[in-house]
N, C-alpha and C positions, 0 to 999 in steps of 0.2 A: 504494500500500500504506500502511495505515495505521501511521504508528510508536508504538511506546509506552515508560512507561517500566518498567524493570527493576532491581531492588534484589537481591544476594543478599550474601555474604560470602564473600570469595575468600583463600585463607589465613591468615584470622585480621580478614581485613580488609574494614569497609563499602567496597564499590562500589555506586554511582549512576548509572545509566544514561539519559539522559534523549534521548527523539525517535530513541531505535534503530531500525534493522529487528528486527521480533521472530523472523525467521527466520534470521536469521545464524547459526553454529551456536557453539556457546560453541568448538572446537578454533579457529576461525577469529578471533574475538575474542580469545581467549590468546594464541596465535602471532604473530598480525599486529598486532594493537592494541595491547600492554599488553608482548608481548615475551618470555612466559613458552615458553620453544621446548623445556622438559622435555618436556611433552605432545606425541605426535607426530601427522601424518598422514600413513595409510601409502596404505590401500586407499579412505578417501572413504567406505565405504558401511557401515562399522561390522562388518564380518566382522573383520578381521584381529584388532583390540583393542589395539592399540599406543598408541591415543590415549583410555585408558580414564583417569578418575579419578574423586575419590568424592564421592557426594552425599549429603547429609543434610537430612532436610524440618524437622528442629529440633535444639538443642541437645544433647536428650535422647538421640534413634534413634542408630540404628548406620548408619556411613554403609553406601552401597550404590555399587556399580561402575556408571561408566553411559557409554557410548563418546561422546566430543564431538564427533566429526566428524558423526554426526544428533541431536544434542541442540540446538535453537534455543535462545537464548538467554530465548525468552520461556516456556521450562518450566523454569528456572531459578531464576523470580521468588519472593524469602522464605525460597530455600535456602541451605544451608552450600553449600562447594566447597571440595576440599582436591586439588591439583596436585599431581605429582612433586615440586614446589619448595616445599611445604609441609611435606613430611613432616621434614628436617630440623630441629632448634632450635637457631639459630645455628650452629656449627663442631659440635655435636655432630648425625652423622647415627642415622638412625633405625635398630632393634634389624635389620629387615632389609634395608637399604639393607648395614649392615656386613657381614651374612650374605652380601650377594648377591656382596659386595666380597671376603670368606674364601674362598668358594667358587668364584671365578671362574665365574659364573653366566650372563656374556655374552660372546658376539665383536664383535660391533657392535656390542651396546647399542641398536638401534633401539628395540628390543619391549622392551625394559628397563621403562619407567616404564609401559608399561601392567599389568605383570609386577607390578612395585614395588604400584600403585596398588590390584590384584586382592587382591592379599596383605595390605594394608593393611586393606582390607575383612573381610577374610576373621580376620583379628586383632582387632579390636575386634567383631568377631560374636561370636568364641570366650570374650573379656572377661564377655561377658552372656550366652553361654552354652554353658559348656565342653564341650567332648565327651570321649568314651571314648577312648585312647590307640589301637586299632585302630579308630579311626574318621579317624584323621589324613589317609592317606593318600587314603581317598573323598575329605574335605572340600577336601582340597588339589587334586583334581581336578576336583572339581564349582568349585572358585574360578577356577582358571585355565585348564580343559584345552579349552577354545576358543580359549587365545590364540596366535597365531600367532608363531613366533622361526624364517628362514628360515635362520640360521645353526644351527641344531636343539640348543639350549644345555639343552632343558627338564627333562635328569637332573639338572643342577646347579642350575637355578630352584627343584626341587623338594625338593631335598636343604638349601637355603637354608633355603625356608618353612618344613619341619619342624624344621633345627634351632629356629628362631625359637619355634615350637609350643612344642617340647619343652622349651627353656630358659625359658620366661617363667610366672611361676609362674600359676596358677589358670586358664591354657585347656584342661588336660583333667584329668576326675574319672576316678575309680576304683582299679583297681591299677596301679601300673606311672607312676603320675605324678610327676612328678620335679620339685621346687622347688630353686632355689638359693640 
């Protein structure tokens, strides 16, 4: 097999990948290689979504959710990557990591960070481009309601997200929007 090399940004930070397998899958590279064990792997075949985090083709885009256990590392090449362990900055964690913490959102925690990572997506989508406050609870479902939690936490995953929704000002227009 041919190796090649692979450049993207992981956290905030250049990685250099030189003479890889291009088929390794980035969840296998995170875990094993580098040690980031936020990201989980539950089912291997990308149903479950535990091992989700987000990807962005530049800068600019909104990242997007994309399950690591089938992502090789070689479709990876020139993109952002943001882990479960990215979302915090320094000691201070992110607006729904807290959420998920207020609201007792897990028993295990397995499915957490794929949970975290959907949501994450699914908030800087709303940044650039707000929805209508009775459109919350679809979008909260089309973000995460594939994701698998066998402990079945998902009223309180979801009561998390929209606080988060609801409190952060400009992700949704119309009546009924509430700024702080």
């Amino acid at each position: 097999m041919k190796k090649i090399n692979v450049e993207f940004v992981l956290n905030g930070e250049h990685v250099r990948l030189s003479q890889t397998d291009p088929e390794q899958t980035l969840n296998d590279y995170l875990r094993d290689e580098i040690g980031k064990t936020g990201t989980k792997l539950c089912c291997g075949i990308g149903v479950c979504r535990a091992c989700t985090v987000a990807i962005q083709e530049k800068s600019q885009s909104t990242p997007e959710p994309i399950r690591s256990c089938v992502t090789p590392l070689s479709a990876i090449n020139g993109k952002e990557v943001v882990t479960v362990e990215g979302l915090a900055k320094g000691d201070t964690l992110h607006p729904l990591q807290k959420a998920f913490l207020e609201n007792f959102s897990f028993q295990c925690g397995y499915s957490t960070p794929g949970f975290l990572m959907a949501s994450y997506c699914l908030i800087e989508k709303l940044r650039s481009n707000p929805i209508p406050r009775a459109q919350i609870d679809a979008a909260i479902q089309d973000a995460v309601g594939q994701h698998i939690c066998r402990c079945t936490g998902y009223v309180r995953y979801y009561k998390a997200i929209k606080q988060v929704i609801l409190e952060t000002p400009g992700l949704i227009v119309g009546n009924g929007a509430r700024s702080i």
